[in-house]
TIPA-346041 format. One record per residue: residue number from 1; z, x, y of N, C-alpha, C in turn. Coordinates in steps of 0.001 Angstrom, whole numbers, padded with zeros to 6 digits. Each point is the difference from the previous one (the first is absolute). Last residue first. Layout:
! residues N
pt seq: NUM | nz: Z | nx: X | ny: Y | caz: Z | cax: X | cay: Y | cz: Z | cx: X | cy: Y
...
//
This chain:
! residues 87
pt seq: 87 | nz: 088263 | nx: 030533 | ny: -104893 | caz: 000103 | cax: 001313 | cay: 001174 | cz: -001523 | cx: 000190 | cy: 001117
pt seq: 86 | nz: 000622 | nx: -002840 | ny: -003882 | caz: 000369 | cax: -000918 | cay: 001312 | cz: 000464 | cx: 001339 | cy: 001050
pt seq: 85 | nz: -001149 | nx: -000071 | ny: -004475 | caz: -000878 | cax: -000721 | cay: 000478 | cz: 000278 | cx: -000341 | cy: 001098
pt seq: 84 | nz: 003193 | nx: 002673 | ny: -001873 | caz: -001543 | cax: 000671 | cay: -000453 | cz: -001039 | cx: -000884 | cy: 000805
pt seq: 83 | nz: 004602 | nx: -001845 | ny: -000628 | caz: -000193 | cax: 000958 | cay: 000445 | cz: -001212 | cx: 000752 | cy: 000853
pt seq: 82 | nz: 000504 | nx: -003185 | ny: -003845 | caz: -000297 | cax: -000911 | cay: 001669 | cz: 000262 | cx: 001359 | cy: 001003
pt seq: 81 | nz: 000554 | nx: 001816 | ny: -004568 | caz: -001813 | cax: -000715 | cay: 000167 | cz: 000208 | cx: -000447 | cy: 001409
pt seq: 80 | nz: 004159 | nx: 001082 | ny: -001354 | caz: -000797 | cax: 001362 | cay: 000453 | cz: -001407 | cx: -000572 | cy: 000212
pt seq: 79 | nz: 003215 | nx: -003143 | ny: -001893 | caz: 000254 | cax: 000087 | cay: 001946 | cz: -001253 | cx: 001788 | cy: 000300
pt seq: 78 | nz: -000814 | nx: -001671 | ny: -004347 | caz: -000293 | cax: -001040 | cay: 000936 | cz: 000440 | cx: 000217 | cy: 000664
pt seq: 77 | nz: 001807 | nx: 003052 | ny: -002650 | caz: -001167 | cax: -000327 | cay: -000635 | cz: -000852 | cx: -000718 | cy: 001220
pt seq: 76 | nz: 004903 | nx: -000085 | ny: -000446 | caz: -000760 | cax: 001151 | cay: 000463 | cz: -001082 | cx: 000278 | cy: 000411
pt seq: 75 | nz: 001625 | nx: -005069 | ny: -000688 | caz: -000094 | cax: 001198 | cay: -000778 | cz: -000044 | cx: 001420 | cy: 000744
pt seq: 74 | nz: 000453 | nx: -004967 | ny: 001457 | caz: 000138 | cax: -000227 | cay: -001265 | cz: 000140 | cx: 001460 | cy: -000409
pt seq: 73 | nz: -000526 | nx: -001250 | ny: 004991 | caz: 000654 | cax: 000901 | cay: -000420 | cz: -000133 | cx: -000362 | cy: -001789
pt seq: 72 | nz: -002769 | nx: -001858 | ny: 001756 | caz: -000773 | cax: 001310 | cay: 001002 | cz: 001315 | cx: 000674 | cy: -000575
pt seq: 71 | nz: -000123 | nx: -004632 | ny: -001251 | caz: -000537 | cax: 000655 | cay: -000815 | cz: -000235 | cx: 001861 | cy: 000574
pt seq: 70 | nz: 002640 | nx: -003305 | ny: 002414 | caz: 000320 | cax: -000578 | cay: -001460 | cz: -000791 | cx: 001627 | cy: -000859
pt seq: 69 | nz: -001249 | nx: -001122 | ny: 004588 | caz: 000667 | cax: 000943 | cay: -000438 | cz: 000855 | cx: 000228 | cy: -001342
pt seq: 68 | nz: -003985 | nx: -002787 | ny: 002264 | caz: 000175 | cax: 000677 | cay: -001146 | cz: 001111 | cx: 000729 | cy: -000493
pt seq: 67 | nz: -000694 | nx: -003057 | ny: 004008 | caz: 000420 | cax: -000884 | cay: -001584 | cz: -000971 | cx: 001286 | cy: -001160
pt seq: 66 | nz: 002920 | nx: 001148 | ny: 004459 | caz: -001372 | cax: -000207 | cay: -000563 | cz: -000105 | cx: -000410 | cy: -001153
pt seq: 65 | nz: 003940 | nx: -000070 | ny: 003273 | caz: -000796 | cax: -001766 | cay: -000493 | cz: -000946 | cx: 000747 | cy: -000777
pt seq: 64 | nz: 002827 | nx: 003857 | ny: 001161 | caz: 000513 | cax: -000819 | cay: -000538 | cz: -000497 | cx: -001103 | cy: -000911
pt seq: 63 | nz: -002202 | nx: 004095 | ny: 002070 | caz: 000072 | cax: -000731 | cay: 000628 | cz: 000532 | cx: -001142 | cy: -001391
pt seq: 62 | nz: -001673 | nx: 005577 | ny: 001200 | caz: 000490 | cax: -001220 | cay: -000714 | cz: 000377 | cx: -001029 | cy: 000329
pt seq: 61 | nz: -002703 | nx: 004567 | ny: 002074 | caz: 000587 | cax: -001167 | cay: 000264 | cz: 000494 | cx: -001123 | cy: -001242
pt seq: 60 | nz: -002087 | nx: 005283 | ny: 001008 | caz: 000039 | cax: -001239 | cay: -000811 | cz: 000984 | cx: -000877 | cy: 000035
pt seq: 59 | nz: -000378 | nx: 004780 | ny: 001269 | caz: -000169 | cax: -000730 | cay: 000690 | cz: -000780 | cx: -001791 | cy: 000205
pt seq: 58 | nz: 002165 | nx: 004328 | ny: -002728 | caz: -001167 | cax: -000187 | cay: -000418 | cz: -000832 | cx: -001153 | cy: 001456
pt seq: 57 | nz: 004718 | nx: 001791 | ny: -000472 | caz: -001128 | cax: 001261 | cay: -000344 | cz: -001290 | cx: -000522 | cy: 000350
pt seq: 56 | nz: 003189 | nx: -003421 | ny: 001241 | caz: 000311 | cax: 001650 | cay: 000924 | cz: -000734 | cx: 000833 | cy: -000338
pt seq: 55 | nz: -000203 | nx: -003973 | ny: -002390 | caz: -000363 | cax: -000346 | cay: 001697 | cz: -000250 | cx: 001708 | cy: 000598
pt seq: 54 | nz: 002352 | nx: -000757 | ny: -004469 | caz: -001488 | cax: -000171 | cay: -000005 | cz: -000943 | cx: 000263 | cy: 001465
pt seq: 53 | nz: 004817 | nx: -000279 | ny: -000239 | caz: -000626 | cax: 001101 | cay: -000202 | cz: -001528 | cx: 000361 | cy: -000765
pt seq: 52 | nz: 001810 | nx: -004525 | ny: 001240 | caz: 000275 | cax: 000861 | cay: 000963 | cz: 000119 | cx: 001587 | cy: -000168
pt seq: 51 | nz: -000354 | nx: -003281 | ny: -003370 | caz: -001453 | cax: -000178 | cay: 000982 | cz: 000350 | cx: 000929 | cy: 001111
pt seq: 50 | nz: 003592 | nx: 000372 | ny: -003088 | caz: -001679 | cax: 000851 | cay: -000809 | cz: -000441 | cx: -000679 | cy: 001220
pt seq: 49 | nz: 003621 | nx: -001704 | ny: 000904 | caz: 000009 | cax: 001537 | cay: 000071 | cz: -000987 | cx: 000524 | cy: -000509
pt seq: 48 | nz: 000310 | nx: -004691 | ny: -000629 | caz: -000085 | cax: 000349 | cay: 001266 | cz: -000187 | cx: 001141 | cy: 000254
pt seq: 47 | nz: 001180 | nx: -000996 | ny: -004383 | caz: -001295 | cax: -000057 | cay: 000396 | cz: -000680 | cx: 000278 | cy: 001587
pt seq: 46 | nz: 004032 | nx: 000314 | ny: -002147 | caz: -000255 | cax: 001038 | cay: -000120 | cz: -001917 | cx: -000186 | cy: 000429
pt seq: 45 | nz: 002846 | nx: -003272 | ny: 000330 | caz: 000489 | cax: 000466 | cay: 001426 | cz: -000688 | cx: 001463 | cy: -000631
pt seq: 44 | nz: -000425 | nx: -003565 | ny: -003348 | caz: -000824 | cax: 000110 | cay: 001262 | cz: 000573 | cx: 000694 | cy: 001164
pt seq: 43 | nz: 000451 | nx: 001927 | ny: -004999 | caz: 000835 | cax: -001357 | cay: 000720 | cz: -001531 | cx: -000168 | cy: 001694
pt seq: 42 | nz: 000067 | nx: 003371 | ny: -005362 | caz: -000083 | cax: -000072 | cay: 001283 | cz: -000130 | cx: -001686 | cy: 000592
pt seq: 41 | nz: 000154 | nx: 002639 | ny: -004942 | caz: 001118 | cax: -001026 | cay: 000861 | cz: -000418 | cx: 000088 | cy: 001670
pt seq: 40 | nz: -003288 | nx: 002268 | ny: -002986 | caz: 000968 | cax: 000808 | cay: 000465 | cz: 001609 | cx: -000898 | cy: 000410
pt seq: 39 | nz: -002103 | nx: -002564 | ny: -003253 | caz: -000297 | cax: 001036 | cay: 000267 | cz: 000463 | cx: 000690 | cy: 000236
pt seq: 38 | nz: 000576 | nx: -004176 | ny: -000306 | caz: 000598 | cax: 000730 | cay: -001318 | cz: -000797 | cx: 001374 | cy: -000039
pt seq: 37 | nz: 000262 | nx: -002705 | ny: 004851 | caz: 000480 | cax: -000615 | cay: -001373 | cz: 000582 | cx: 000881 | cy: -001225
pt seq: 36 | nz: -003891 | nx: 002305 | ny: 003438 | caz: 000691 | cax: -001402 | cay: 000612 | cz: 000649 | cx: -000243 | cy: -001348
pt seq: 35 | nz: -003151 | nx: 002694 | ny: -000022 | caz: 000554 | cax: 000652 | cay: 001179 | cz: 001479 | cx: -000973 | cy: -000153
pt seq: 34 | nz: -003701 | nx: 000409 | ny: -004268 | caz: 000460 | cax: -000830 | cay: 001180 | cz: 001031 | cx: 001042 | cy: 000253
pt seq: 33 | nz: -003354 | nx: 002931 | ny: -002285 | caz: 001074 | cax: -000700 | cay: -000217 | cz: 000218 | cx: -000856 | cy: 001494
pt seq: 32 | nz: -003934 | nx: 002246 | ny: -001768 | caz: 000263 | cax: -001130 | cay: -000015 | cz: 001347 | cx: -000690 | cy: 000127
pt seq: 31 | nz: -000672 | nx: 004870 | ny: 000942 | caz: -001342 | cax: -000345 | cay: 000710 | cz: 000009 | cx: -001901 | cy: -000287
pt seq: 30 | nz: 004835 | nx: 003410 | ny: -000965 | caz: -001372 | cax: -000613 | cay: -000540 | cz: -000718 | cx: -000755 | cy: 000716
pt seq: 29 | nz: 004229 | nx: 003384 | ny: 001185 | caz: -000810 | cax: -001330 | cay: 000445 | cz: -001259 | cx: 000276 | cy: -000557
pt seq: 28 | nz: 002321 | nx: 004072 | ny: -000194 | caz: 000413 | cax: -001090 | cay: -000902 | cz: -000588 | cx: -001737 | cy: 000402
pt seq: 27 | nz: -000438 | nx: 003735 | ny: 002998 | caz: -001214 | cax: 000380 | cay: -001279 | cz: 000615 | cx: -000923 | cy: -000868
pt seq: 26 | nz: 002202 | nx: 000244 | ny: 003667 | caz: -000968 | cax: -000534 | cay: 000387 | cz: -001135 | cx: -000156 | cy: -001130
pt seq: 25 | nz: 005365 | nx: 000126 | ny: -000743 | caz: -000336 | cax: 001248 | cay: 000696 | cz: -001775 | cx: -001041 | cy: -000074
pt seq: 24 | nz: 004993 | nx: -002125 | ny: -000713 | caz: -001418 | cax: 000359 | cay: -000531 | cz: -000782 | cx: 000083 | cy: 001123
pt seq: 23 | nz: 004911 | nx: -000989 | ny: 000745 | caz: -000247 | cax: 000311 | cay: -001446 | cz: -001530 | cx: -000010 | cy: -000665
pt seq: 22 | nz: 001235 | nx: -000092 | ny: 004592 | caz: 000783 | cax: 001073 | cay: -000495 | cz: -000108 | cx: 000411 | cy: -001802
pt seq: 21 | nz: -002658 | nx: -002892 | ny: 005302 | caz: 000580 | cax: 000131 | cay: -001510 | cz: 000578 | cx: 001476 | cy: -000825
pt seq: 20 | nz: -001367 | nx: -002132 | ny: 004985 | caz: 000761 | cax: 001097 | cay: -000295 | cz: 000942 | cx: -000246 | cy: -001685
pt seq: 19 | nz: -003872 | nx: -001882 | ny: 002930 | caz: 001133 | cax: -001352 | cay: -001475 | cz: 001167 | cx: 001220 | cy: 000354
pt seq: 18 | nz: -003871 | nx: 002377 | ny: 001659 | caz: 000121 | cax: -001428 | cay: 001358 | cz: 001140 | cx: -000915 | cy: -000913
pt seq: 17 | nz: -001421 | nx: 003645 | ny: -002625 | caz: 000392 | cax: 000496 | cay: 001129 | cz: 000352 | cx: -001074 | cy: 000857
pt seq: 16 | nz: -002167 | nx: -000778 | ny: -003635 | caz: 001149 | cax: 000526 | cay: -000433 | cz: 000892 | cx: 000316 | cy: 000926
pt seq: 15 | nz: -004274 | nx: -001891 | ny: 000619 | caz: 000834 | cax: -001145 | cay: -000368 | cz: 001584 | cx: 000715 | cy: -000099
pt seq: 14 | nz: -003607 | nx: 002788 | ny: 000796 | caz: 000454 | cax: -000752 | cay: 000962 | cz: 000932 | cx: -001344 | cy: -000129
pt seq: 13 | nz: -002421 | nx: 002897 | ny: -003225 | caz: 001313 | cax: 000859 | cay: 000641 | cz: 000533 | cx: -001114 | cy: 001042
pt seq: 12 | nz: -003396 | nx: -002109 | ny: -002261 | caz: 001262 | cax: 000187 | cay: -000798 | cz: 001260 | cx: 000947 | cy: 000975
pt seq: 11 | nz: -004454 | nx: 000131 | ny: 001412 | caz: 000559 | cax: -001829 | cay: 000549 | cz: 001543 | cx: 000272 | cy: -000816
pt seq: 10 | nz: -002531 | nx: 003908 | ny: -001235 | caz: -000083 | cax: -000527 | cay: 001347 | cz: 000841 | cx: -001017 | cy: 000776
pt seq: 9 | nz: -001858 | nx: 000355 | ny: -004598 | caz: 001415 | cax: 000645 | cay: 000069 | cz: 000441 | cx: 000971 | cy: 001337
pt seq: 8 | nz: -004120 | nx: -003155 | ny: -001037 | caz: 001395 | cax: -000514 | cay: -000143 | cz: 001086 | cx: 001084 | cy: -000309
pt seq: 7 | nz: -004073 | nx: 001690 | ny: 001996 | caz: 000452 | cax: -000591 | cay: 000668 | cz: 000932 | cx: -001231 | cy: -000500
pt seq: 6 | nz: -001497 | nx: 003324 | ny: -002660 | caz: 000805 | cax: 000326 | cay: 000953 | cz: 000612 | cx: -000645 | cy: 001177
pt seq: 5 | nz: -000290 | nx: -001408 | ny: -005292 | caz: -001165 | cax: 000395 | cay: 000876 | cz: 000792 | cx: 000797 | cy: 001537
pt seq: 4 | nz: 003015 | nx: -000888 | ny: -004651 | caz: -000859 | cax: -000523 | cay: 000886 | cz: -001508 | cx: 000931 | cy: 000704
pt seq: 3 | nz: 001722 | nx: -000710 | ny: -005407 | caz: 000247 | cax: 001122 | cay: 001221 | cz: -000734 | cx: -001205 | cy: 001081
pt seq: 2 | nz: 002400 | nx: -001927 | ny: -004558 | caz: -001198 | cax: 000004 | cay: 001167 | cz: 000383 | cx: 000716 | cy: 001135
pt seq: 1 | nz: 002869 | nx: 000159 | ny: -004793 | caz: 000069 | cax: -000267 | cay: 001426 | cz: -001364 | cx: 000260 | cy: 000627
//
């Protein structure tokens, strides 16, 4: 298992906390694992709820049309980088 960094196991608590996931604790989310599908399984209404507790800590705006978001949520890994670059 790839230890995270702090600020992905940062974004991770927050995923854990804002999904109010039950069956894996923040340190179990791998830095490459997809968010989305055969990953964590995460749906788009869980997506809404990450931009909107994205919004609230970090004060980073997500936005549905951005023709990156495909890729900004793909990983841990990458929503903590657009994170980072955009605080």
């Amino acid at each position: 298992m790839e230890s995270l960094s702090p600020n992905e196991l940062e974004v991770a608590q927050l995923i854990v906390e804002t999904l109010n996931l039950e069956e894996i604790s923040a340190e179990e989310i791998e830095p490459g694992t997809p968010l989305f599908r055969d990953g964590l399984g995460l749906d788009s209404i869980d997506a809404l709820e990450l931009s909107l507790g994205i919004k609230q800590k970090y004060g980073i705006q997500l936005k549905a049309d951005d023709e990156n978001i495909t890729e900004i949520f793909s990983s841990l890994s990458r929503l903590t980088r657009f994170i980072q670059d955009n605080r």
